[in-house]
C-alpha positions as CSV (number, residue, x, y, z in Angstrom):
1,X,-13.5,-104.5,-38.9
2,X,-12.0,-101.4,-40.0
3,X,-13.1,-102.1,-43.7
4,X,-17.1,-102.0,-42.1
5,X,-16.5,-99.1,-40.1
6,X,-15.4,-96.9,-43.3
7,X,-18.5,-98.3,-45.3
8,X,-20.8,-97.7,-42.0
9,X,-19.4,-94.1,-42.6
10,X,-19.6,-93.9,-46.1
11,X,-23.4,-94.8,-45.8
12,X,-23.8,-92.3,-43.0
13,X,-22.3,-89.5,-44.8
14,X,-24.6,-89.9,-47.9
15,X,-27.8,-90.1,-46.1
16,X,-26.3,-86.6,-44.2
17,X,-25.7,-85.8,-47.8
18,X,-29.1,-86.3,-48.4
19,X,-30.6,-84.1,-45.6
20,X,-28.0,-81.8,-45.6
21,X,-26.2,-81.0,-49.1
22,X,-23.1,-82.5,-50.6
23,X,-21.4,-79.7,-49.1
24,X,-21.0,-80.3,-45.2
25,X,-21.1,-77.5,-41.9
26,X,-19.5,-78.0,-39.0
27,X,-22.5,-79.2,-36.8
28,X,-21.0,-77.2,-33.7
29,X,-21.1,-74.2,-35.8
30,X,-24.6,-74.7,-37.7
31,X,-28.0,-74.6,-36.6
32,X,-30.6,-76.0,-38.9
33,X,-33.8,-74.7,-39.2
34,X,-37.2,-75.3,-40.4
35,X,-40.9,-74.4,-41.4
36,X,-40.1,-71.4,-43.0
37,X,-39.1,-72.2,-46.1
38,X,-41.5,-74.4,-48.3
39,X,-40.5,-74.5,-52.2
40,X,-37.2,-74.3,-54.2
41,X,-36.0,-70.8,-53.3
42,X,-35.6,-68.5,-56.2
43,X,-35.6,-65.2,-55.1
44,X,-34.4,-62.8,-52.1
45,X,-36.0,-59.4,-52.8
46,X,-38.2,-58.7,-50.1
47,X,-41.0,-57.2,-53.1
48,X,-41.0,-60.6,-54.8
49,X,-44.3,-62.7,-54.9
50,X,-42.6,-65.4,-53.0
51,X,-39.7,-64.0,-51.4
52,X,-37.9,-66.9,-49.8
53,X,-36.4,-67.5,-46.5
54,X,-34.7,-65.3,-44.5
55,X,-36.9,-62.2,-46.4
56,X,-40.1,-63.2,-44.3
57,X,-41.9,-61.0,-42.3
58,X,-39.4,-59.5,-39.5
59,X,-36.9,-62.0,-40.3
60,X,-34.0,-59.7,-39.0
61,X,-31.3,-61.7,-40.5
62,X,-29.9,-60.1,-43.7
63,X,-32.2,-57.1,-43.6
64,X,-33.4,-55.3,-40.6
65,X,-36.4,-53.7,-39.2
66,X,-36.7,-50.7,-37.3
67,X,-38.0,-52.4,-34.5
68,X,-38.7,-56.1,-33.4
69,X,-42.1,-57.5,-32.0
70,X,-42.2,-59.2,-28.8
71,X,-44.7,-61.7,-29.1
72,X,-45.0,-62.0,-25.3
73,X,-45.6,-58.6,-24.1
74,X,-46.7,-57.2,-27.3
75,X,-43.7,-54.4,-27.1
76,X,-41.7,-53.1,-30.2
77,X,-38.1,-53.6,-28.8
78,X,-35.4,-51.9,-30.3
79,X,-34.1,-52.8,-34.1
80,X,-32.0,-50.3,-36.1
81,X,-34.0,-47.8,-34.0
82,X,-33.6,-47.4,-30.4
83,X,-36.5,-45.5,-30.1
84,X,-40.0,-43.6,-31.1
85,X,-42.3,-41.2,-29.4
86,X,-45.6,-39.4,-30.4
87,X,-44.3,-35.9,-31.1
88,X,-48.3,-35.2,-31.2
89,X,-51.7,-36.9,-32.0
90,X,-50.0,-37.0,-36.1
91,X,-46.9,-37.2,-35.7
92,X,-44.2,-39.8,-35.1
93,X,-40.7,-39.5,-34.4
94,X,-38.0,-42.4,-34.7
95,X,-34.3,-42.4,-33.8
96,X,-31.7,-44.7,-35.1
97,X,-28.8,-46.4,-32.9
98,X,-25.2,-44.8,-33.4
99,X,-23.3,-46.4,-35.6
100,X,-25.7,-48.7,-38.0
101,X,-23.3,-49.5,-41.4
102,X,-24.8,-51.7,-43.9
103,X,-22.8,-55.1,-44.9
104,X,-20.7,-53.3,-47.7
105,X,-19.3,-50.7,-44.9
106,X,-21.7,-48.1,-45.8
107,X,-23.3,-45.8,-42.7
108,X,-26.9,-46.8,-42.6
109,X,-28.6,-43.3,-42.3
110,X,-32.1,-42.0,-41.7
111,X,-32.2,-41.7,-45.8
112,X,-32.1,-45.4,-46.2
113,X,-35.6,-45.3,-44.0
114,X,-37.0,-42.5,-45.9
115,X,-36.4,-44.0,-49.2
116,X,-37.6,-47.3,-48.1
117,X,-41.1,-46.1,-47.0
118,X,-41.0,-43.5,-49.9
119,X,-40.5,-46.7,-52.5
120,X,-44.3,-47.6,-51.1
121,X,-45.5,-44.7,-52.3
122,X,-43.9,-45.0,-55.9
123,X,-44.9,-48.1,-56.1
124,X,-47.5,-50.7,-55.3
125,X,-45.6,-53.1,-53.0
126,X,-46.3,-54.5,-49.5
127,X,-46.0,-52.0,-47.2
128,X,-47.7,-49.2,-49.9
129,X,-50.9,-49.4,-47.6
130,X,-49.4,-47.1,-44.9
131,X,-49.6,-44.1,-47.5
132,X,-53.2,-44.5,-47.2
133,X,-52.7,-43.2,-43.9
134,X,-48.9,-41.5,-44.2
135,X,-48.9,-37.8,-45.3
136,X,-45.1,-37.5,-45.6
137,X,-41.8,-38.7,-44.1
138,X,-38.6,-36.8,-43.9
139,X,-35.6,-37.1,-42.1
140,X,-33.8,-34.6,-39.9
141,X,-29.8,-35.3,-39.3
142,X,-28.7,-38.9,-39.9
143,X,-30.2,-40.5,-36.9
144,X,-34.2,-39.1,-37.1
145,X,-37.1,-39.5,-38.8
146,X,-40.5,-38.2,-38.6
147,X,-43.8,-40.1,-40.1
148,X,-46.6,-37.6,-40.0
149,X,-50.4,-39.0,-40.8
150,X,-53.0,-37.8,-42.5
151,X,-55.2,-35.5,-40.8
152,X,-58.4,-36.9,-42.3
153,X,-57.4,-40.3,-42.1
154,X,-54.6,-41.6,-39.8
155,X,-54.2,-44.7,-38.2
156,X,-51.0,-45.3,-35.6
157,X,-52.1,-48.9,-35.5
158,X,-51.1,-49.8,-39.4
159,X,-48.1,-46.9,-38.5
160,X,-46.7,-48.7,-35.8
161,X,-47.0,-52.1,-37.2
162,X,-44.9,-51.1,-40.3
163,X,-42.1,-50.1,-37.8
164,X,-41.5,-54.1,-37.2
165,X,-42.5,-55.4,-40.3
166,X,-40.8,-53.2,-43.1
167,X,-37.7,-54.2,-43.7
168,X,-35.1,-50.8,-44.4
169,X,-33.1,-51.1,-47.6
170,X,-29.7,-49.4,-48.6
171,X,-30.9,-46.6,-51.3
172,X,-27.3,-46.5,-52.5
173,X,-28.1,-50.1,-53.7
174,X,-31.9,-49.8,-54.5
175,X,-31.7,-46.8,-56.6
176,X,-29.6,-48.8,-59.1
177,X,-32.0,-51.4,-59.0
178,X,-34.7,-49.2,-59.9
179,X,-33.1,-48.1,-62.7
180,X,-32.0,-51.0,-64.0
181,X,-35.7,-52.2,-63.9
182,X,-37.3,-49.4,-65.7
183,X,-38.5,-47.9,-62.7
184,X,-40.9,-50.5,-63.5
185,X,-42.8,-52.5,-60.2
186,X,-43.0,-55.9,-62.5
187,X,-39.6,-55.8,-63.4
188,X,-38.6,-54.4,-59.8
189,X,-40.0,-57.6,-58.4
190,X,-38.6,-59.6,-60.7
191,X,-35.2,-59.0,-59.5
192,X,-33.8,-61.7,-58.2
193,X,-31.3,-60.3,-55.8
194,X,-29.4,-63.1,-54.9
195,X,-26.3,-61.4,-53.6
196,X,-28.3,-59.2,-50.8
197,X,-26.6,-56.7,-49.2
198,X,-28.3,-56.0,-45.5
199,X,-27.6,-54.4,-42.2
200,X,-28.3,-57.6,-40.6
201,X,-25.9,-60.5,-38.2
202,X,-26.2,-63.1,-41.5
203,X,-25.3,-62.8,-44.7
204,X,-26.3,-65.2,-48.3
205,X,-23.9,-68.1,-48.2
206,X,-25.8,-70.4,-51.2
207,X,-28.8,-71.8,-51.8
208,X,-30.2,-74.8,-54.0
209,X,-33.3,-76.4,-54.8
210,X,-33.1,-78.2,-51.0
211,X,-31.5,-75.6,-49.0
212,X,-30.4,-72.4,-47.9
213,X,-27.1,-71.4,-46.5
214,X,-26.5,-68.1,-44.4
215,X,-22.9,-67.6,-42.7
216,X,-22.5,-64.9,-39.9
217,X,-21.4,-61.3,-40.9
218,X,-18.7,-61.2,-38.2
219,X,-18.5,-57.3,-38.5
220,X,-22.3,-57.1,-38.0
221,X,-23.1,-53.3,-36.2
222,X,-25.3,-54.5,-33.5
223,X,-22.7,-57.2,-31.8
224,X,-21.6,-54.6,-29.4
225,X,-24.9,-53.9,-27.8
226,X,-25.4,-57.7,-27.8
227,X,-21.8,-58.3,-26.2
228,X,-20.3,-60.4,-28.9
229,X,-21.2,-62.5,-32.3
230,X,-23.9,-64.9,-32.8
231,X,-23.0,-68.2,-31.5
232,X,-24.0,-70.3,-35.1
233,X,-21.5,-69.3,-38.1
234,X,-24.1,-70.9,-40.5
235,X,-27.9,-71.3,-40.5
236,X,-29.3,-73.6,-42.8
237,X,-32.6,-74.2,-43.6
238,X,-33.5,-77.6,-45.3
239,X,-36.4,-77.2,-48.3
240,X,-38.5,-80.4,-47.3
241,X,-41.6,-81.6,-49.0
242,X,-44.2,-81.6,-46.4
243,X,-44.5,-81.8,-42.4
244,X,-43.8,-85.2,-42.2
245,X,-40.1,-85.5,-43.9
246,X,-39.4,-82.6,-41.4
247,X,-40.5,-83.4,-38.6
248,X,-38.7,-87.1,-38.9
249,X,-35.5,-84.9,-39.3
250,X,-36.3,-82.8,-36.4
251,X,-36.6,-86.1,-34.1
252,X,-33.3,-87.2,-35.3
253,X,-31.4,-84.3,-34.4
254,X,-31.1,-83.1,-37.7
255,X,-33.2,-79.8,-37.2
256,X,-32.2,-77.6,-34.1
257,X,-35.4,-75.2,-34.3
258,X,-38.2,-76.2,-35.9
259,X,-41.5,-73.9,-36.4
260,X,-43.5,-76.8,-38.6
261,X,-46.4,-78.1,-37.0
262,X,-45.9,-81.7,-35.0
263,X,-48.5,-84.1,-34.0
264,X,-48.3,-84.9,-30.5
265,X,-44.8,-83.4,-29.6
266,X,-44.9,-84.5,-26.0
267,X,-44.1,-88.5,-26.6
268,X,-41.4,-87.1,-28.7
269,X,-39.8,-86.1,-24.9
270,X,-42.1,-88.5,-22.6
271,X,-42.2,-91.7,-24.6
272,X,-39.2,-91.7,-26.6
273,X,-36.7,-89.6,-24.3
274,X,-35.7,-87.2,-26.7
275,X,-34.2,-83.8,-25.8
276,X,-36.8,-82.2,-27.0
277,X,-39.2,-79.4,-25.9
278,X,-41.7,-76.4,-27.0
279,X,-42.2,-73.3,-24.8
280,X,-44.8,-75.2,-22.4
281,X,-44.1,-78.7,-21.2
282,X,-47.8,-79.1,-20.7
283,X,-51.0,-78.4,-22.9
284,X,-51.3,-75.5,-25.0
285,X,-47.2,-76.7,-25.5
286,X,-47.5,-73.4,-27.8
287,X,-48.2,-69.4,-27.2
288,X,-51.6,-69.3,-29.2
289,X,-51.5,-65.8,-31.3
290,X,-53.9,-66.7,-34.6
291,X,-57.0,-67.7,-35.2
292,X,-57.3,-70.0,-38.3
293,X,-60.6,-69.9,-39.7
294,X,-63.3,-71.1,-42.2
295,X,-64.5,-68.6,-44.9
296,X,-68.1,-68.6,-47.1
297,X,-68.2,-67.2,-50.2
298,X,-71.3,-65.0,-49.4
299,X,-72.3,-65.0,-53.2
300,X,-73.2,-68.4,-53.5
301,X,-76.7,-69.7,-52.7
302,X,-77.6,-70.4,-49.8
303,X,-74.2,-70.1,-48.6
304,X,-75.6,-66.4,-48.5
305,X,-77.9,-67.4,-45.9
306,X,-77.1,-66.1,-42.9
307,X,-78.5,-69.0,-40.6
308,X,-76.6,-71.9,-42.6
309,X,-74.0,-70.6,-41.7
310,X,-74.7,-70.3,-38.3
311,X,-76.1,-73.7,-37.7
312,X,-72.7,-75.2,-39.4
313,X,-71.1,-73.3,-36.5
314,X,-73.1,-75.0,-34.4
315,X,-72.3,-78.3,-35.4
316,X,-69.2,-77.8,-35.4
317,X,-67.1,-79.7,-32.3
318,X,-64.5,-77.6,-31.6
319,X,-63.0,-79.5,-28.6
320,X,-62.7,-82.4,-31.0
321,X,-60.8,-79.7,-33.5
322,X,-58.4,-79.1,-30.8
323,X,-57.9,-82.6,-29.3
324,X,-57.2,-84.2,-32.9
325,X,-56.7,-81.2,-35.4
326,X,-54.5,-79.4,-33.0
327,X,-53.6,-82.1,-31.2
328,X,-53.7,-80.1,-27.7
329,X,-51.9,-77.3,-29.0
330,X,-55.3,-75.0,-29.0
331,X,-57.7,-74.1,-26.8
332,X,-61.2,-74.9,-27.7
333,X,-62.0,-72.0,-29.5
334,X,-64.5,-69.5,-28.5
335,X,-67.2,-67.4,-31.2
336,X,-65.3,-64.4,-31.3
337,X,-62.9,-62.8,-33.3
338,X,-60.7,-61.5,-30.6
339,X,-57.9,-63.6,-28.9
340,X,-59.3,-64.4,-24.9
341,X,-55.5,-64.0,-23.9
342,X,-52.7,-61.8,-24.1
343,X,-52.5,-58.6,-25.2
344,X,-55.8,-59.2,-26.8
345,X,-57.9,-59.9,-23.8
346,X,-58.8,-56.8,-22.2
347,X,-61.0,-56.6,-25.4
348,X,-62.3,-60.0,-25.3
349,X,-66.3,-59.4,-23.7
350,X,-67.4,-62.9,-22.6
351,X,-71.2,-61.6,-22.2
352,X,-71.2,-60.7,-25.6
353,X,-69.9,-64.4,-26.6
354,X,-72.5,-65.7,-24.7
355,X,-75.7,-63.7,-25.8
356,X,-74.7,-63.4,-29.3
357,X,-72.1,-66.2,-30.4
358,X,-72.2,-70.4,-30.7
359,X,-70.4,-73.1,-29.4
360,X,-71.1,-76.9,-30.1
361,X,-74.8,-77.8,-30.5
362,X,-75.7,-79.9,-32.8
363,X,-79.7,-80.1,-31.8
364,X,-79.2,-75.9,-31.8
365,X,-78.0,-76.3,-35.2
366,X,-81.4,-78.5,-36.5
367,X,-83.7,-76.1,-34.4
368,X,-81.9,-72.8,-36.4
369,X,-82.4,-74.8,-39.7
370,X,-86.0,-76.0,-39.3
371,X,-87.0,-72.2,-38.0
372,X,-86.1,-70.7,-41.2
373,X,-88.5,-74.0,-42.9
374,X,-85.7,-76.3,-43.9
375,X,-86.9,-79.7,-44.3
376,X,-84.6,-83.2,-44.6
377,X,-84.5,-84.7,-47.8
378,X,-84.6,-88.8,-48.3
379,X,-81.0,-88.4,-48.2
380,X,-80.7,-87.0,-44.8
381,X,-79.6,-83.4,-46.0
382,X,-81.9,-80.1,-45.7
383,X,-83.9,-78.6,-48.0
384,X,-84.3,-75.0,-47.7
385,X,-88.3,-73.8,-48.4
386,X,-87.1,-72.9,-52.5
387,X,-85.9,-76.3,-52.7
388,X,-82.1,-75.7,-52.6
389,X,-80.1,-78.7,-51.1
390,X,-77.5,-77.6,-48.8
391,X,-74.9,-78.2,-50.4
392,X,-73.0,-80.3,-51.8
393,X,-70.5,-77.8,-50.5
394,X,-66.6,-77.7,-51.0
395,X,-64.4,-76.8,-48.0
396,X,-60.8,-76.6,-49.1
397,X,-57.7,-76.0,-48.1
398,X,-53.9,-77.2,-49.4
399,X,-52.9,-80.4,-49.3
400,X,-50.2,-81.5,-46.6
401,X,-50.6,-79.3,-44.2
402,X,-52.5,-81.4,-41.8
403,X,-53.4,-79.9,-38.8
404,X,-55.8,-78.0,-41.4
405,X,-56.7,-81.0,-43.7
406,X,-58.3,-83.1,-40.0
407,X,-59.8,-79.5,-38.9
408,X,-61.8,-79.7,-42.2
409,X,-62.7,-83.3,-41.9
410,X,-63.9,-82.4,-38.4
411,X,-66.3,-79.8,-39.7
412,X,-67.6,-81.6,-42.7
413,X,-68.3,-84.9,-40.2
414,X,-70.1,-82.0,-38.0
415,X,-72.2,-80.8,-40.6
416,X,-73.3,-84.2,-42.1
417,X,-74.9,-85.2,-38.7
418,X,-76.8,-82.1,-38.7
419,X,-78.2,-82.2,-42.2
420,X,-75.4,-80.4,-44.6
421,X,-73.5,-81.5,-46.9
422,X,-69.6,-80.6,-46.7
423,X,-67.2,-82.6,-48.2
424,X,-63.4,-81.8,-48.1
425,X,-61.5,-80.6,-51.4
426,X,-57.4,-80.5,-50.8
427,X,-55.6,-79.2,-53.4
428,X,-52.0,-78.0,-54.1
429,X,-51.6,-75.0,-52.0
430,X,-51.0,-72.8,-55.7
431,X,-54.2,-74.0,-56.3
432,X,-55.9,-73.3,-53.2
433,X,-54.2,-69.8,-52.6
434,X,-55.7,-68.7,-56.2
435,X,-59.5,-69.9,-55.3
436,X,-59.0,-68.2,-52.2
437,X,-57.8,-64.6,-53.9
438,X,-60.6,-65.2,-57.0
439,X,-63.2,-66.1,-54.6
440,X,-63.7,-69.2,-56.5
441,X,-64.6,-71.7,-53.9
442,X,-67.6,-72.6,-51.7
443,X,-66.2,-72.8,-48.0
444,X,-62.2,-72.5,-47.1
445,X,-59.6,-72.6,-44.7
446,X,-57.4,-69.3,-44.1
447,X,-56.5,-67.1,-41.2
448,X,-57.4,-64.1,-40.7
449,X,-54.3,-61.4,-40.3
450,X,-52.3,-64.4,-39.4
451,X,-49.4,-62.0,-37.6
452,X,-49.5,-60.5,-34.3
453,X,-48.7,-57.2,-33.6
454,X,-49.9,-53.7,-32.2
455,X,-52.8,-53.8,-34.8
456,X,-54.5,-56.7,-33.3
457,X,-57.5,-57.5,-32.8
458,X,-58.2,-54.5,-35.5
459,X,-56.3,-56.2,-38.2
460,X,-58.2,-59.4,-37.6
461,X,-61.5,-57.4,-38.1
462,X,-59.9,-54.9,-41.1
463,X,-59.0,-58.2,-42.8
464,X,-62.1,-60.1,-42.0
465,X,-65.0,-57.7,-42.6
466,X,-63.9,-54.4,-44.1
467,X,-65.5,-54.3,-47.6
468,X,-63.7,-50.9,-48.9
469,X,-61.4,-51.5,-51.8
470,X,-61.7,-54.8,-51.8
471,X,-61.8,-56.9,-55.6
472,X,-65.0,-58.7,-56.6
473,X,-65.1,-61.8,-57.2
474,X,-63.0,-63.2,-59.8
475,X,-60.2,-60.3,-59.2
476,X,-57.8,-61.4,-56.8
477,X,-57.9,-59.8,-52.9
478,X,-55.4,-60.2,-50.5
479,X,-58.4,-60.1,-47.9
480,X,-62.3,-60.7,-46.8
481,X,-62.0,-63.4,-49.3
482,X,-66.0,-64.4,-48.6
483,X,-66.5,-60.6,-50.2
484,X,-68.9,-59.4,-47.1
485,X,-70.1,-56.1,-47.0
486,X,-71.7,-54.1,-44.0
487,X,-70.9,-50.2,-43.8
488,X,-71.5,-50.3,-40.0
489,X,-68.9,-53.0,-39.7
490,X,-66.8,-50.7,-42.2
491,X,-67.0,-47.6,-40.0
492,X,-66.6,-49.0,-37.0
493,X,-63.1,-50.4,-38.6
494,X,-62.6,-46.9,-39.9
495,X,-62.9,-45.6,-36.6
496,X,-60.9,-47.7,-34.0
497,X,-57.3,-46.4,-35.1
498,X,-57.8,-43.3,-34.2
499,X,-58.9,-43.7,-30.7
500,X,-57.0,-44.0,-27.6
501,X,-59.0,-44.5,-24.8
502,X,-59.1,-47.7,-23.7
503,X,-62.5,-47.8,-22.4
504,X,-64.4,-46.1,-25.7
505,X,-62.3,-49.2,-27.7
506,X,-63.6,-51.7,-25.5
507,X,-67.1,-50.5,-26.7
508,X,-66.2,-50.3,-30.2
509,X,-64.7,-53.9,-30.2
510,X,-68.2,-55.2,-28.6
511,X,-70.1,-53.9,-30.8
512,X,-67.7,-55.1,-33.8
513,X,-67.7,-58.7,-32.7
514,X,-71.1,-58.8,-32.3
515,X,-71.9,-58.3,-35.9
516,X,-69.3,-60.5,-36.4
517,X,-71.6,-63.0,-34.9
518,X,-74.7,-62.2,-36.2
519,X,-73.6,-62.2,-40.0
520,X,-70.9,-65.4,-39.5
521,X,-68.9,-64.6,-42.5
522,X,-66.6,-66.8,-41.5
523,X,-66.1,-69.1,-38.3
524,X,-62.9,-69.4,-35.8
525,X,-62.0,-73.3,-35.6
526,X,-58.8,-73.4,-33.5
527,X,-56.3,-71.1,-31.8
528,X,-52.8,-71.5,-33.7
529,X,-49.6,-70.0,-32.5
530,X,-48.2,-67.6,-35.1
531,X,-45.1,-70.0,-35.1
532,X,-44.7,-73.2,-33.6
533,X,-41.7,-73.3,-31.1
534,X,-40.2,-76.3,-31.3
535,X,-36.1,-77.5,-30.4
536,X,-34.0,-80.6,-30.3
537,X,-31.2,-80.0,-28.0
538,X,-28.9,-82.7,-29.0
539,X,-26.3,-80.3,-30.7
540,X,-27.2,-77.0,-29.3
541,X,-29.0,-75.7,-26.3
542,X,-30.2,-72.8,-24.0
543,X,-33.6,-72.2,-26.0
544,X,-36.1,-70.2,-24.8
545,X,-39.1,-71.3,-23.0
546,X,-41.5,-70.3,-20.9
547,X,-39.0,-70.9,-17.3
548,X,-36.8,-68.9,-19.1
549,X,-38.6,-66.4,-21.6
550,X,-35.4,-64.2,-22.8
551,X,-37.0,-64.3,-26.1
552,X,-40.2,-64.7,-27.4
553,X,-41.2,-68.0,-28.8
554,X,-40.9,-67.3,-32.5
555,X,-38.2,-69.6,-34.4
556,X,-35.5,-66.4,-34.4
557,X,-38.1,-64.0,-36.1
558,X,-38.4,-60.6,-35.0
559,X,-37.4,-60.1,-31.2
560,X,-36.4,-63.7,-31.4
561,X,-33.8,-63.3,-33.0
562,X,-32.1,-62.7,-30.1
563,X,-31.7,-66.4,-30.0
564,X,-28.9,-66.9,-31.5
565,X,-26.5,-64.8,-29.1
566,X,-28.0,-67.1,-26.4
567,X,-27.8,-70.9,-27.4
568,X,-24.5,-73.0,-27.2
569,X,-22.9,-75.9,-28.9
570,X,-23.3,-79.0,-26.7
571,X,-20.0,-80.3,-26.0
């Protein structure tokens, strides 16, 4: 008997082995994570092309932010800041806690934040974009800084949202690493920076090919205002292929927090008794926050068209997309480009949904093809009155991530009844995020300013429509990927950052999202949370959720990262 038990255990250990590294945590001590982290991990500066986990946006674990977003009130909570104020209509001031050192002992100083945003300006990285708005920043003291905007050209919305997503370097470090590179940006990004030094509760452990290992920084500034350490020593995050081999470790216990997307979460608790749970125990299940979306490349006949493209948003069954796509965890989306909840729904104008947008209608569809002279082919598909089938037409987006890949099926099913042709094209996601940037593509899947934030809905617009700056096609952009261009929709875009009243921005929304519908550049399938919520409580517990909302529902990211001085070992 004893002989089976030790090779029951041997057997046990190497499957652990396989899920969680030869070298082995003590589970009361580790929380594993996942969702964030997709890839072999090979590099930890926040400027790489790929930085990987923990240097995602407002990932306060090694390096901090000076403030954290909270998802569920839209507030920037303190960071390494404690506060900011509007000095006047230009300028902002920002004031750091007492008593910030950096994980090598150094005092974290208003310098450190003035080189950081100053590196933006020397060089083309993230968070340069701000300096198209940003006249100067200078410190005063250790503890203040000041951020003053251009006269001709500010905008506090793109100000502000750097305050939560720019993470605040040590110059004493960084300067070194600038020289070393050349003062070079390619050779600054290529610096792998695997020993980080940060302000932050966690520090690098180790990391392979299927995993990364962070251990608490015991000594970590900020544990006095949060009245003592973190509760996990380690956090690991497991580098798994695709949703499935995740989520099957996730329902064995094996992942604590998990932000992947997983079908039908609810038998996971209802049928099979698990002791698991997201931040609703009922439909959405999820805080929607993103609005993932399909994209036309408006250069490609008759893509170019503006009625196509509005009868395939009329065919489109978006109850369907949310039922089997989303599996529940959306609301049917509405035509607009403006969230109709949370902070986002005092600007949300149901009228102007109604007179100027689309829902599902498939015999609207026909009637909006047939009154531009479209006529069916023998093979069922339109013809417009040149001759041009529509399509065939490629709608891609990456293989195995499958929430997206049924969405697409949805639509092209959609558009077949009508009379277009759409048929789905998943590649590898390298593959897929370089047709998106070049434009090459017919129809594809992305979203829109995918964060939340205080620049919403604007950013969702700014990154939609705005035309200014943007690369042809064939040059790679980083936004409006369909390449539309309207210089009302630009000035309009142009203009909403720098006004304050509420009512005149209500206006200037309408009148945005209605030109949103009437070109349909691209179309809103689903509502997605920024980050799915998800926890097994079989080894730790005292997550947040919506009975008890101490933290917002994002997977320890920005002002959830308050998390971890919350939860408990199970006993």
């Amino acid at each position: 008997m004893r002989k089976l038990f030790l090779i029951g255990l041997l057997i046990s250990l190497l499957v652990a082995g396989s899920i969680f590294g030869a070298e082995q945590f003590p589970r009361s001590e580790t929380l594993y994570i996942a969702g964030h982290q997709w890839g072999p991990p090979t590099s930890f500066n926040p400027y790489a092309g790929n930085p990987a986990w923990p240097m995602h946006q407002g990932m306060n674990l090694i390096y901090e932010t000076l403030f954290l977003f909270n998802l569920l009130n839209g507030e920037l909570e303190p960071g390494l800041a404690q506060s900011y104020e509007w000095v006047d209509d230009l300028t902002l001031k920002v004031t750091l806690y007492d008593g910030a050192y950096w994980q090598d002992g150094q005092p974290l100083t208003a310098d450190d934040v003035v080189y950081t945003f100053e590196l933006a300006n020397e060089y083309p990285l993230g968070h340069t974009v701000v300096w198209e708005y940003l006249e100067k920043v200078w410190a005063e003291g250790d503890k203040t800084i000041y951020f003053k905007m251009k006269a001709d050209n500010p905008n506090r919305l793109i100000l502000l949202n750097q305050l939560w997503t720019v993470f605040i370097l040590p110059k004493h470090i960084w300067t070194k690493v600038e020289e070393d590179a050349g003062y070079d940006v390619v050779e600054l990004r290529r610096f792998e920076n695997k020993n980080p030094v940060g302000s932050g509760p966690y520090k690098l452990h180790s990391f392979n090919s299927e995993r990364i290992v962070l251990e608490r920084y015991d000594n970590y500034w900020k544990n006095k205002i949060y009245g003592g350490l973190p509760k996990p020593k380690y956090i690991i995050h497991p580098v798994f292929k695709s949703n499935d081999e995740g989520n099957l470790a996730f329902e064995k216990g094996e992942i604590d927090l998990s932000q992947q997307f997983a079908p039908q979460i609810w038998k996971m608790w209802e049928d099979k008794k698990l002791p698991i749970s997201t931040w609703y125990k009922k439909p959405p299940y999820h805080v929607p926050a993103s609005t993932p979306s399909i994209w036309f490349n408006l250069h490609k006949h008759p893509l170019d068209v503006p009625e196509v493209r509005k009868a395939i948003a009329y065919s489109i069954d978006y109850a369907k997309v949310a039922e089997l796509a989303m599996t529940k965890y959306s609301p049917t989306a509405k035509s607009s480009l403006i969230l109709p909840f949370g902070a986002e729904k005092e600007f949300f104008n149901e009228d102007i949904v109604k007179q100027y947008g689309w829902e599902y209608n498939p015999k609207k569809a026909i009637e909006l093809l047939e009154s531009i002279g479209c006529k069916k082919g023998p093979d069922g598909i339109y013809r417009l009155p040149d001759g041009t089938r529509l399509g065939p037409f490629k709608i891609e987006c990456p293989y195995g991530w499958t929430d997206w890949m049924v969405s697409l099926q949805i639509v092209a099913q959609g558009a077949r009844r009508v009379g277009i042709d759409i048929q789905t094209y998943f590649p590898d996601t390298p593959v897929w995020a370089d047709d998106r940037n070049t434009g090459n593509f017919d129809i594809i899947m992305n979203t829109p300013a995918g964060y939340p934030g205080p620049t919403q809905p604007w950013a969702r617009f700014q990154d939609a429509l705005y035309s200014k700056g943007n690369a042809p096609m064939g040059q790679v952009a980083f936004r409006n990927w369909g390449r539309y261009e309207n210089p009302k929709a630009d000035e309009l875009i142009e203009k909403i950052p720098k006004v304050t009243d509420k009512e005149e921005l209500k206006k200037l929304y309408a009148e945005l999202d209605k030109i949103y519908m009437n070109d349909v550049p691209l179309i809103v399938l689903e509502y997605r949370p920024w980050l799915f919520h998800e926890f097994n409580e079989t080894h730790w517990k005292g997550f947040p959720t919506a009975e008890n909302p101490y933290a917002p529902p994002t997977v320890l990211t920005a002002a959830a990262v308050k998390i971890l001085w919350h939860i408990e070992p199970v006993k």
